[in-house]
C-alpha positions in Angstrom: 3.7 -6.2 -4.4 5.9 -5.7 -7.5 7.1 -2.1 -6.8 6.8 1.0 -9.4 10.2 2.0 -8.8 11.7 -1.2 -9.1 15.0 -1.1 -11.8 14.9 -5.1 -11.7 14.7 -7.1 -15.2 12.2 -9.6 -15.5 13.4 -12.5 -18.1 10.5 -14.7 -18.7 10.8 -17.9 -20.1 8.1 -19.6 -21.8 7.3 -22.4 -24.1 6.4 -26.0 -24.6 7.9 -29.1 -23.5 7.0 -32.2 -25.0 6.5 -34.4 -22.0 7.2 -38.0 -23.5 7.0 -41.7 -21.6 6.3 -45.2 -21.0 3.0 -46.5 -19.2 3.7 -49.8 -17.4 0.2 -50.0 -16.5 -2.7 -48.6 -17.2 -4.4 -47.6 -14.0 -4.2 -44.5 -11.3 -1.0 -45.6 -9.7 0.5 -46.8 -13.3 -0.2 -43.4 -15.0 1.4 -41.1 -12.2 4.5 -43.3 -11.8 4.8 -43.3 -15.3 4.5 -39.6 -15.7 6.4 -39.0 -12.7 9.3 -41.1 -14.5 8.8 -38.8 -17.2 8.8 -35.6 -15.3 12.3 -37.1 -14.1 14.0 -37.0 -17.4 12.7 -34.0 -18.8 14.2 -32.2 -16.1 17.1 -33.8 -16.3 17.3 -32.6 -20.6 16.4 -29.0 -19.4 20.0 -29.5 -16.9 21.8 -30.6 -20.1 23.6 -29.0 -23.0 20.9 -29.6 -25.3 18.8 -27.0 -23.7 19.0 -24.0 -25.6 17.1 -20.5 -25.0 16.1 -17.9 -27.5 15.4 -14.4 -27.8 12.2 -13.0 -28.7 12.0 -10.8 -31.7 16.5 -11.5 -31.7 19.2 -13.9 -33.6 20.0 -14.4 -29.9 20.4 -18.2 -28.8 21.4 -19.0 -25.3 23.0 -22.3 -24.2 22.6 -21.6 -20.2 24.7 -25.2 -18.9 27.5 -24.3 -21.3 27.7 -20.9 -21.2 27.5 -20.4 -25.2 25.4 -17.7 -27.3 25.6 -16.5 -30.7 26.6 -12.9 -29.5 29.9 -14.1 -27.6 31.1 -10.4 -28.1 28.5 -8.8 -26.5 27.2 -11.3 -23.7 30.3 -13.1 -22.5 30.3 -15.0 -19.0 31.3 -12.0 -16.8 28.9 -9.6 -18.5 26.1 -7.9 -16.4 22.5 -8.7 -17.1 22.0 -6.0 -18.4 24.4 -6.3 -21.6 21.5 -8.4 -22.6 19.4 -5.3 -23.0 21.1 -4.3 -26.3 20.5 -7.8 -27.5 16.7 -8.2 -27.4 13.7 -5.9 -27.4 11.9 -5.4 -24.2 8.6 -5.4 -23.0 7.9 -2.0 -21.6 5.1 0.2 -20.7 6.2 3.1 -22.1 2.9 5.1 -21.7 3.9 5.3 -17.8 6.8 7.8 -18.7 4.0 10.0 -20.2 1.8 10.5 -16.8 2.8 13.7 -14.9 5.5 13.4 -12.2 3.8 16.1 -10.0 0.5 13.6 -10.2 2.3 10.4 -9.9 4.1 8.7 -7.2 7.9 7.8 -8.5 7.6 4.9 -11.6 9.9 3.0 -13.3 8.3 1.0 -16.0 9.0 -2.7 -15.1 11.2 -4.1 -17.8 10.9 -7.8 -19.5 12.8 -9.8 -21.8 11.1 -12.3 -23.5 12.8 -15.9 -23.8 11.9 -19.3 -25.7 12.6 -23.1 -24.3 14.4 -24.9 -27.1 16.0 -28.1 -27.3 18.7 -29.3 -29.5 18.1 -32.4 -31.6 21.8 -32.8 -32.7 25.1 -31.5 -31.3 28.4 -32.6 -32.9 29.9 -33.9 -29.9 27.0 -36.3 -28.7 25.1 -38.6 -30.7 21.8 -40.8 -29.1 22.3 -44.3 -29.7 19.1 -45.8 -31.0 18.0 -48.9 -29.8 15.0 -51.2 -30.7 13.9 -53.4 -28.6 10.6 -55.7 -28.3 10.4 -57.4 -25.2 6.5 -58.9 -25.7 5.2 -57.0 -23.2 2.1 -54.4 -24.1 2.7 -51.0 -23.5 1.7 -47.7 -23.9 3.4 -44.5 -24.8 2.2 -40.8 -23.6 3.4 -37.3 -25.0 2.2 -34.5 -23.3 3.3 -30.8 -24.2 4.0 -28.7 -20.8 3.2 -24.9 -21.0 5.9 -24.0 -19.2 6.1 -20.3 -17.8 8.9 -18.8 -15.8 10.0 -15.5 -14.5 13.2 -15.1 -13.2 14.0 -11.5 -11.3 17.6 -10.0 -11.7 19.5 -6.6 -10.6 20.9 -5.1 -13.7 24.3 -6.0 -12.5 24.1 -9.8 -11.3 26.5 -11.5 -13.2 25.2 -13.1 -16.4 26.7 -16.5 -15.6 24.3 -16.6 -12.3 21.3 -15.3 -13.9 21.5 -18.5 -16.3 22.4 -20.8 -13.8 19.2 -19.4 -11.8 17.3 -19.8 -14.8 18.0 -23.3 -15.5 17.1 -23.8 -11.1 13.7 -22.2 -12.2 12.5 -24.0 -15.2 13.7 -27.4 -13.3 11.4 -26.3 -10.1 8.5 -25.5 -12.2 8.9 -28.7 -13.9 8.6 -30.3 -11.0 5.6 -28.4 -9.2 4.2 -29.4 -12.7 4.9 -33.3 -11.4 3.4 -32.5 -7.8 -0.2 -31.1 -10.3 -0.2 -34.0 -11.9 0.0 -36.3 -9.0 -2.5 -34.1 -7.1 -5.4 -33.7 -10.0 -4.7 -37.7 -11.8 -8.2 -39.1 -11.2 -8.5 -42.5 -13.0 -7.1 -42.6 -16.4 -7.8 -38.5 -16.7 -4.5 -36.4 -16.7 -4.5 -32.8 -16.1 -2.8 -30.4 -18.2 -0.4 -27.9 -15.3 -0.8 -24.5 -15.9 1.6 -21.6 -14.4 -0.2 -18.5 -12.8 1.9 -15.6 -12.0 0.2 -12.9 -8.4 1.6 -10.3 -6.9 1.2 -10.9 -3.3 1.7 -8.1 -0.4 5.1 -7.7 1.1 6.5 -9.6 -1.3 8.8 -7.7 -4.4 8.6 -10.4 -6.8 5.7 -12.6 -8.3 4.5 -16.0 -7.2 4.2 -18.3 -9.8 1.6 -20.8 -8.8 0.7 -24.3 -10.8 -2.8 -25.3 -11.2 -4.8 -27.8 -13.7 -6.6 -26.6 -16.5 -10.0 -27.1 -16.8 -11.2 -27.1 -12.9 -13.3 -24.0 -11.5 -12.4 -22.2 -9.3 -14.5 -23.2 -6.5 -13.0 -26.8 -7.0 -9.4 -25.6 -6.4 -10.1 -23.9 -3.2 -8.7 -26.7 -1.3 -5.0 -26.2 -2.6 -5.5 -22.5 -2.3 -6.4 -22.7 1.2 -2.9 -24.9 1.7 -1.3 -21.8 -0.2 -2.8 -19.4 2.1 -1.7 -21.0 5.2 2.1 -21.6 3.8 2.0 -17.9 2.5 0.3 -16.6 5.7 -2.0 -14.4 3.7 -5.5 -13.7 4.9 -8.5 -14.4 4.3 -9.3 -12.9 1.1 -8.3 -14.0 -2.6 -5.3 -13.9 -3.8 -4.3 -16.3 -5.7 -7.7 -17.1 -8.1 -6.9 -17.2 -11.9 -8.6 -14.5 -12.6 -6.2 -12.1 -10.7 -2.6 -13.2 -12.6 -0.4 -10.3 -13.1 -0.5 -8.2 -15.9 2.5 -7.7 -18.0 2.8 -5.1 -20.1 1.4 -6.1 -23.1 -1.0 -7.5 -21.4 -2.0 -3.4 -20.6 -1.5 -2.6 -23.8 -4.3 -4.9 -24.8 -6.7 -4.3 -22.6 -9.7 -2.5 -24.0 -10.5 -0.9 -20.2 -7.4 0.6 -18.1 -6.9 -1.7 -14.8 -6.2 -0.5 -11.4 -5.9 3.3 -11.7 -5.2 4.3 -8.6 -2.1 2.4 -8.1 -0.1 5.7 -9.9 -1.8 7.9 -7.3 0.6 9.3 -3.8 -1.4 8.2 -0.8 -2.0 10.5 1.9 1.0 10.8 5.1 1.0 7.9 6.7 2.1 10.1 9.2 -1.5 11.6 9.5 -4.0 9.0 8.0 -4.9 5.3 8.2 -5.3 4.5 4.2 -7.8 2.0 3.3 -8.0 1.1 -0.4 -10.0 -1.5 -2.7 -8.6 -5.5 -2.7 -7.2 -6.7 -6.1 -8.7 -5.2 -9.5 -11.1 -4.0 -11.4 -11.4 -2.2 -14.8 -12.3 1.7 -15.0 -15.4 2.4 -16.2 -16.9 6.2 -17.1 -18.8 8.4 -19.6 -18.4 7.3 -23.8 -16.9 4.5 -23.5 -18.0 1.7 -25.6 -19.4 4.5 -28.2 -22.2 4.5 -25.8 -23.1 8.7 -25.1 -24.1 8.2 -21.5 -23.1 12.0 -20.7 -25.1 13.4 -18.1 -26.7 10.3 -17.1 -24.5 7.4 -17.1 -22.6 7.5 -14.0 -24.2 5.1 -12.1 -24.2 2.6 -14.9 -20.4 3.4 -14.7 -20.0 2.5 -11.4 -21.7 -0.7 -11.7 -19.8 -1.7 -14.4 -16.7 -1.2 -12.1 -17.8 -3.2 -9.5 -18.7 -5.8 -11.2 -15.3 -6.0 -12.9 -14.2 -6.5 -9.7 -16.1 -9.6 -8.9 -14.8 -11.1 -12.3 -11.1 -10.5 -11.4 -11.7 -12.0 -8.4 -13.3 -15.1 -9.5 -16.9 -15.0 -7.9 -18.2 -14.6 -11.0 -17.8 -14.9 -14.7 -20.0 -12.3 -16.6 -19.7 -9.6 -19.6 -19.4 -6.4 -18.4 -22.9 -5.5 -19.2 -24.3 -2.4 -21.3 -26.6 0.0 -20.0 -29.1 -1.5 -21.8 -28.5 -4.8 -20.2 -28.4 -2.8 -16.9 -31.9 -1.3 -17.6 -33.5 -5.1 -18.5 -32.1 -6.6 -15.2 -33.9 -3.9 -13.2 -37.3 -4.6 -15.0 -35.9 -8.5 -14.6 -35.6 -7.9 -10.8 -39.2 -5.7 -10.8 -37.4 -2.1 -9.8 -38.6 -0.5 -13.2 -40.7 -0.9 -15.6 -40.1 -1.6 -19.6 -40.1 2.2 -20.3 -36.3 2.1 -18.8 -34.9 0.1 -21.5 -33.3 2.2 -23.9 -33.9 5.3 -21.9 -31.4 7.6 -20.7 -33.2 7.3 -17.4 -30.6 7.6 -14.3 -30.7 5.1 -11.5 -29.1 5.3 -8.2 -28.0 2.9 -5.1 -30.7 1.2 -4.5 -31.0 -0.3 -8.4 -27.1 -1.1 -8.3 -28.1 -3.8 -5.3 -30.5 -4.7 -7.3 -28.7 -5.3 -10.1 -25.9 -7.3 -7.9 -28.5 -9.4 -6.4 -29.2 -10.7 -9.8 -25.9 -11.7 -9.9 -25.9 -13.4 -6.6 -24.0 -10.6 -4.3 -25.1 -8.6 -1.9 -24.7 -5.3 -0.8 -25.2 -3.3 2.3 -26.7 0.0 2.0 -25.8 3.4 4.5 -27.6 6.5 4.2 -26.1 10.1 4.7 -28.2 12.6 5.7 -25.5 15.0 3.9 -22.6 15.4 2.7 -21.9 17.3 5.5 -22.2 14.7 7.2 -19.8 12.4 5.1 -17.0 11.8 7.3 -19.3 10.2 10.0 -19.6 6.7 7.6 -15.3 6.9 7.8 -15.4 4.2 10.5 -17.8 1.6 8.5 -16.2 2.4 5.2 -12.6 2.3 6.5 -13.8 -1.7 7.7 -15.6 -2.0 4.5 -12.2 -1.7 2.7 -10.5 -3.7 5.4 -12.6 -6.6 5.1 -14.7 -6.8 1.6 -12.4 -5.0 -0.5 -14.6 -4.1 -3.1 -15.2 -1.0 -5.0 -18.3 1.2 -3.5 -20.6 3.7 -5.3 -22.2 6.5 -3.4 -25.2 8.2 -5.3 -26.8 11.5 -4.6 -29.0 13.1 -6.9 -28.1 13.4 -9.9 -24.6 11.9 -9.6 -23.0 9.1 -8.7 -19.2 8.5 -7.6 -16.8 5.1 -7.2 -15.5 5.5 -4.4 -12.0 2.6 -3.9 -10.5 4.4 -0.6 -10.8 6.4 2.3 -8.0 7.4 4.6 -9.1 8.3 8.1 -7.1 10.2 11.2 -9.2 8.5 14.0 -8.0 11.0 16.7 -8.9 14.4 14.1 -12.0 13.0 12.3 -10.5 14.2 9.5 -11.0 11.7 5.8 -10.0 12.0 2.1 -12.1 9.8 -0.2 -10.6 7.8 -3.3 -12.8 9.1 -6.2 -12.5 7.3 -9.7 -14.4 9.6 -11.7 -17.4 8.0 -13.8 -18.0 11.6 -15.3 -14.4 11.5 -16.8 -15.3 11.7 -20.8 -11.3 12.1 -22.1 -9.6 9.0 -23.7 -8.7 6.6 -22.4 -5.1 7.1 -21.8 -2.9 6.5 -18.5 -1.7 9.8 -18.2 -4.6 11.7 -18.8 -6.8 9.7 -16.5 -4.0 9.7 -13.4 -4.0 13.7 -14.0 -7.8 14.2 -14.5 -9.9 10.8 -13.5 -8.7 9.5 -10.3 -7.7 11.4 -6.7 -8.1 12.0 -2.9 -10.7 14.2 -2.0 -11.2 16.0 1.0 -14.8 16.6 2.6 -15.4 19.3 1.2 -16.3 17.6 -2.7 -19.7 16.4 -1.3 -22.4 18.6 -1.6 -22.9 19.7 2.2 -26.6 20.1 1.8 -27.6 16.7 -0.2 -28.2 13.4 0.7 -26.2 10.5 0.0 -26.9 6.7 -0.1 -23.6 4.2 -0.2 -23.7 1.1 -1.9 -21.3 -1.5 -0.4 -20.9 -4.8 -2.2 -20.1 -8.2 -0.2 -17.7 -10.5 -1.3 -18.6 -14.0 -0.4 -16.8 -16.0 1.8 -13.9 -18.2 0.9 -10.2 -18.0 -0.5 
């Protein structure tokens, strides 16, 4: 995974390339060769003089082969990568300097510079010699425009002649995994557009940029996932689904719900405790969000709603987060309640959350505590939970209800803390206030020793 501390600069490179050819021939075979021909000389323009980058939101233009840029004085060939830094705004999350460094583990807000794919059409010292030529043969000419997306790690202090050299390597490679799309996902005379995917994969301190064809499901690219899996020895869980690209930081800034909370919070020793969390994202959900005054009564809803973010990040499904209301028709849909639910501010529990996820084709396990005193006897079977489903859990006991996205467990003491993201939280929605306030290890202690509990453990289904 990327780390929070990392000080690396992340230029990423995006734009379109106009893919342009000649079909000899009009069938399968015809269309990939001519493509691939294509493919050929495209790459060979981006390893030319002509190809020219520019600087988001800058006056800064970049010729990587020749070593040129419009700010010679500030960005010469020996300069570190990080002269570049007083050249073009970044992408930042600054709201991560803002959450408390007694709360937090140690961050360093990942840093990006933004960078456009030009190409010259004229340079003084090389002219195109036009020729027309009509040889009676029928042909047929393709343009295709490549969305082309590229991230390129670099220390602060690599050279800035290496870092456009590496650049240049990068676009070229994509290019041609681009080619190696297009030959996979040609069927007939239908072409695939190749789209770029960027995942944060485990022991890894970079992102893996993946190329896949627009338009397919996800179930129908589980074959070339499953040849990922196997070259990227990763298990059998997903990883590498659209759905779970990484988030820059504007992408944060955008987002209407906060993602992945807990990943600000300091684990427990490692020393002392196994630590089991929740697989991939999900969205935090809690009280007054959505102008919706759920206070009091809501928390289950809540939790739901997390969960089932979950599923959507991960592919299995594709749904609107739904509103209580909607929550409160799918239980008279499923026959748990009757129509007097529906606009109620009636609470619901465990049992109605499977209920609800059975609608939507998952399934859930259900393990009852006798008591909260009693807690830290479902470690074992939550620990595995965690280890092998992944998914976010709610545990309901009158009259509240609590996601639960970790446990850490000392096998030889007995002893567990429990991840709690907090569906009673009713502050803004605001990193640092929820890392301070919303989201935190718990010791055994927070359940109420004398009520019962029932835990709601969603399945993921099978498959990469």
């Amino acid at each position: 995974m990327v780390p929070l501390d990392t000080e690396d600069i992340v230029f990423r490179i995006r734009g379109g390339l106009n893919l342009d050819g000649v079909l000899q021939k009009a069938d399968e075979k015809g269309i990939k060769d001519g493509f691939s021909e294509a493919m050929k000389n495209l790459i060979n323009k981006v390893n030319s003089q002509s190809f020219v980058l520019f600087g988001w939101e800058s006056s800064l233009y970049i010729w990587p082969k020749s070593g040129f840029n419009t700010q010679p004085t500030e960005l010469q060939e020996n300069s570190s990568c990080k002269s570049i830094l007083k050249l073009i705004p970044i992408e930042v999350n600054d709201y991560l300097n803002k959450i408390s460094k007694k709360k937090a583990v140690k961050i360093e807000p990942l840093k990006v510079i933004n960078l456009e794919l030009l190409f010259e059409l004229t340079r003084p010292d090389f002219a195109e010699i036009v020729t027309v030529q009509n040889d009676q043969k029928s042909r047929m000419h393709f343009r295709l425009t490549l969305p082309v997306d590229v991230v390129v790690f670099a220390n602060p202090d690599d050279p800035w002649r290496e870092l456009q050299d590496k650049i240049v390597k990068a676009v070229s490679e994509q290019l041609q995994e681009m080619d190696q799309c297009i030959q996979r996902y040609t069927k007939g005379k239908s072409v695939p557009i190749p789209q770029a995917f960027h995942f944060e994969l485990p022991e890894t301190t970079t992102l893996t940029t993946i190329i896949y064809p627009a338009g397919y499901k996800e179930e129908d690219l589980e074959p070339q996932r499953k040849e990922l899996h196997n070259a990227l020895g990763l298990e059998n869980k997903p990883f590498l689904r659209r759905p779970m690209t990484f988030n820059f930081p504007s992408d944060d800034l955008v987002n209407k719900h906060l993602r992945n909370v807990h990943k600000f919070i300091p684990t427990p020793d490692p020393e002392e405790f196994q630590v089991y969390v929740v697989h991939g994202s999900y969205t935090y959900h809690h009280y007054l969000q959505d102008d919706i005054n759920d206070n009091g009564w809501g928390c289950a809803y809540r939790s739901l709603q997390t969960i089932i973010s979950w599923f959507n990040y991960q592919g299995y499904i594709n749904v609107p987060i739904p509103t209580h209301e909607k929550i409160q028709q799918m239980l008279v849909t499923a026959g748990d309640k009757g129509l007097s639910i529906v606009g109620s501010t009636e609470w619901i529990g465990s049992f109605e959350i499977r209920s609800v996820l059975n609608l939507l084709g998952i399934t859930s396990k259900i393990i009852s505590v006798r008591a909260g005193s009693e807690m830290a006897l479902s470690a074992r079977e939550l620990a595995e939970h965690f280890e092998v489903q992944g998914t976010p859990v709610m545990i309901g006991g009158e009259p509240l209800a609590h996601t639960l996205i970790g446990v850490a467990w000392n096998e030889d003491t007995g002893t567990v803390k429990f991840l709690i993201l907090d569906a009673h939280y009713t502050g803004e929605d605001d990193w640092a206030s929820i890392v301070e306030r919303a989201v935190e290890w718990k010791g055994e202690e927070f359940w109420d020793q004398m009520e019962p509990y029932n835990i709601c453990l969603p399945q993921r289904p099978q498959g990469v």
